[in-house]
C-alpha positions as CSV (number, residue, x, y, z in Angstrom):
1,X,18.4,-35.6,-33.9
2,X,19.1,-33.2,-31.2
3,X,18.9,-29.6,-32.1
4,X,22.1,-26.9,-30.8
5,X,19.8,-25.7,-28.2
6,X,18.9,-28.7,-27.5
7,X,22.8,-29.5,-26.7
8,X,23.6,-26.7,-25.2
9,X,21.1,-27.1,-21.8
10,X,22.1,-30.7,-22.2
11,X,25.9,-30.2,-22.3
12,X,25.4,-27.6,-18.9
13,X,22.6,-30.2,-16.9
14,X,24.1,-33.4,-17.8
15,X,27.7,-32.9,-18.2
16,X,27.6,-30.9,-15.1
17,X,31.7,-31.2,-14.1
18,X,33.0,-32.7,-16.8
19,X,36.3,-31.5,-18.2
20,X,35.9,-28.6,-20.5
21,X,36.8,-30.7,-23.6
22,X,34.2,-33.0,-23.2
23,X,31.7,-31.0,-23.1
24,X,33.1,-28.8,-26.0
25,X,33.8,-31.6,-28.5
26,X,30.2,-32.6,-27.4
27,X,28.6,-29.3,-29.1
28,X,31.0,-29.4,-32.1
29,X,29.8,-33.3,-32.7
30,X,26.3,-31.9,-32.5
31,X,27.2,-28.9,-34.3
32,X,29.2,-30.1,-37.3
33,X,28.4,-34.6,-36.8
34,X,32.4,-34.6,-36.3
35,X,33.2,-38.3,-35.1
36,X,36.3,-37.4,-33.8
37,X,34.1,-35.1,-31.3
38,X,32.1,-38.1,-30.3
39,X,35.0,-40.3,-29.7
40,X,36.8,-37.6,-27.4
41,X,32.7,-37.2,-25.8
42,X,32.2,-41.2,-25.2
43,X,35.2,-41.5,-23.8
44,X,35.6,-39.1,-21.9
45,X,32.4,-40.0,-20.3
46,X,33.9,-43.5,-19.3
47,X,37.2,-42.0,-18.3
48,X,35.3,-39.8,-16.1
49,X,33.6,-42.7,-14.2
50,X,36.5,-44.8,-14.1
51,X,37.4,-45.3,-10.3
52,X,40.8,-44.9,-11.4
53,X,42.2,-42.4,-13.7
54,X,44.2,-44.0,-16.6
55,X,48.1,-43.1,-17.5
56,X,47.4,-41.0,-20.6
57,X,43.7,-40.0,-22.0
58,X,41.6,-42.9,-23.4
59,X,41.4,-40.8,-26.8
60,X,45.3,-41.3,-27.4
61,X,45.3,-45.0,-26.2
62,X,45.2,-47.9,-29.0
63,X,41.9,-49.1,-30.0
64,X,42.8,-52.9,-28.7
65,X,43.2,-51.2,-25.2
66,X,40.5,-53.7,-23.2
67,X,37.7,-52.2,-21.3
68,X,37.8,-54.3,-18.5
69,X,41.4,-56.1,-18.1
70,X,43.2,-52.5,-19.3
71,X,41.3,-49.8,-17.8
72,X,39.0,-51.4,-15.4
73,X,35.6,-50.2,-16.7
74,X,32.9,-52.2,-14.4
75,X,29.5,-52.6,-15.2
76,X,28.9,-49.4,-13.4
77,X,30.2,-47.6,-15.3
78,X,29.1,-49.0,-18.9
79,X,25.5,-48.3,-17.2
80,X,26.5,-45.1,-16.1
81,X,27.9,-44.3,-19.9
82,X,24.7,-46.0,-21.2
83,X,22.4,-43.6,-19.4
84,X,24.8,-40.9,-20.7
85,X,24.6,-41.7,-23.9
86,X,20.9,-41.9,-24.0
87,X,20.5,-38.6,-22.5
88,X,23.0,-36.9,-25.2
89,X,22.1,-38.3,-28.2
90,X,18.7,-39.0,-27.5
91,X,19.3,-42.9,-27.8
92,X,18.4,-46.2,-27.1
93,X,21.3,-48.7,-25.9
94,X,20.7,-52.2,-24.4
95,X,22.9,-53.9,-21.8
96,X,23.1,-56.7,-24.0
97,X,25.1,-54.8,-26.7
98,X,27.1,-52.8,-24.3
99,X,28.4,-56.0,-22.6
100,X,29.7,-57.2,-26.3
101,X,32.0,-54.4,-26.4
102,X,35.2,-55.1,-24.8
103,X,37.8,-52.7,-26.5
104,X,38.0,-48.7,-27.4
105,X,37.5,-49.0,-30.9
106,X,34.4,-51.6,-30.0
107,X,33.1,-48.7,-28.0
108,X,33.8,-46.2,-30.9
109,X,32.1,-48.3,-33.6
110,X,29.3,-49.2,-31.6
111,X,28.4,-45.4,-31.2
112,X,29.1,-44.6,-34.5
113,X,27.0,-47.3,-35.7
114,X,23.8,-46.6,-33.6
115,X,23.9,-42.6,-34.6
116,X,24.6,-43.0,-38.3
117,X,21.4,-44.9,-37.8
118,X,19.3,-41.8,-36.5
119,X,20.3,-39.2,-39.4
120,X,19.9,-41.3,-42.3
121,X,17.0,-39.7,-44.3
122,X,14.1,-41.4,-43.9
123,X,13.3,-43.2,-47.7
């Protein structure tokens, strides 16, 4: 698990001009383990590399909004949130799981999933 500090340099080297909010629900996710912070941080990162903006904020569209058809996420930019991702929480992703995902609430289980993984106590 990544320490405060740890997040901190992170937050100002990797999310280098990123809105505000991302980078602030970013340090309360890491702060607190708020999963309403990590949704507004993973998505944020993908609307940030979408080549075109959406209508509203992907954090107050439906969870069925599609990836691909609604928003027009690429593979480019599930790479480019992959590598995020691995850089913030200190994961491992494949491109094989990230292609499986195809709506929001895909995306937000699949993260939730893989970091409940790192803080369970080891037995």
């Amino acid at each position: 698990m990544i320490s405060i500090v740890q997040a901190k340099r992170l937050a100002a080297d990797q999310l280098a001009g990123f809105p505000a909010p991302v980078k602030e629900s970013y340090l309360t996710y890491i702060g607190t383990g708020d999963l309403a912070c990590l949704d507004k941080v993973m998505l944020g990162v993908i609307e940030f590399y979408l080549a075109q903006p959406p209508e509203q904020p992907l954090v107050e569209m439906p969870g069925s909004t599609r990836l691909m058809e609604d928003l027009g996420v690429d593979s480019l930019t599930m790479v480019d949130t992959m590598f995020m991702a691995e850089s913030l929480f200190a994961m491992k992703l494949t491109d094989e799981e990230l292609a499986r995902v195809t709506t929001l609430d895909e995306l937000r289980a699949h993260f939730r999933r893989h970091l409940a993984l790192q803080v369970e106590p080891a037995a």
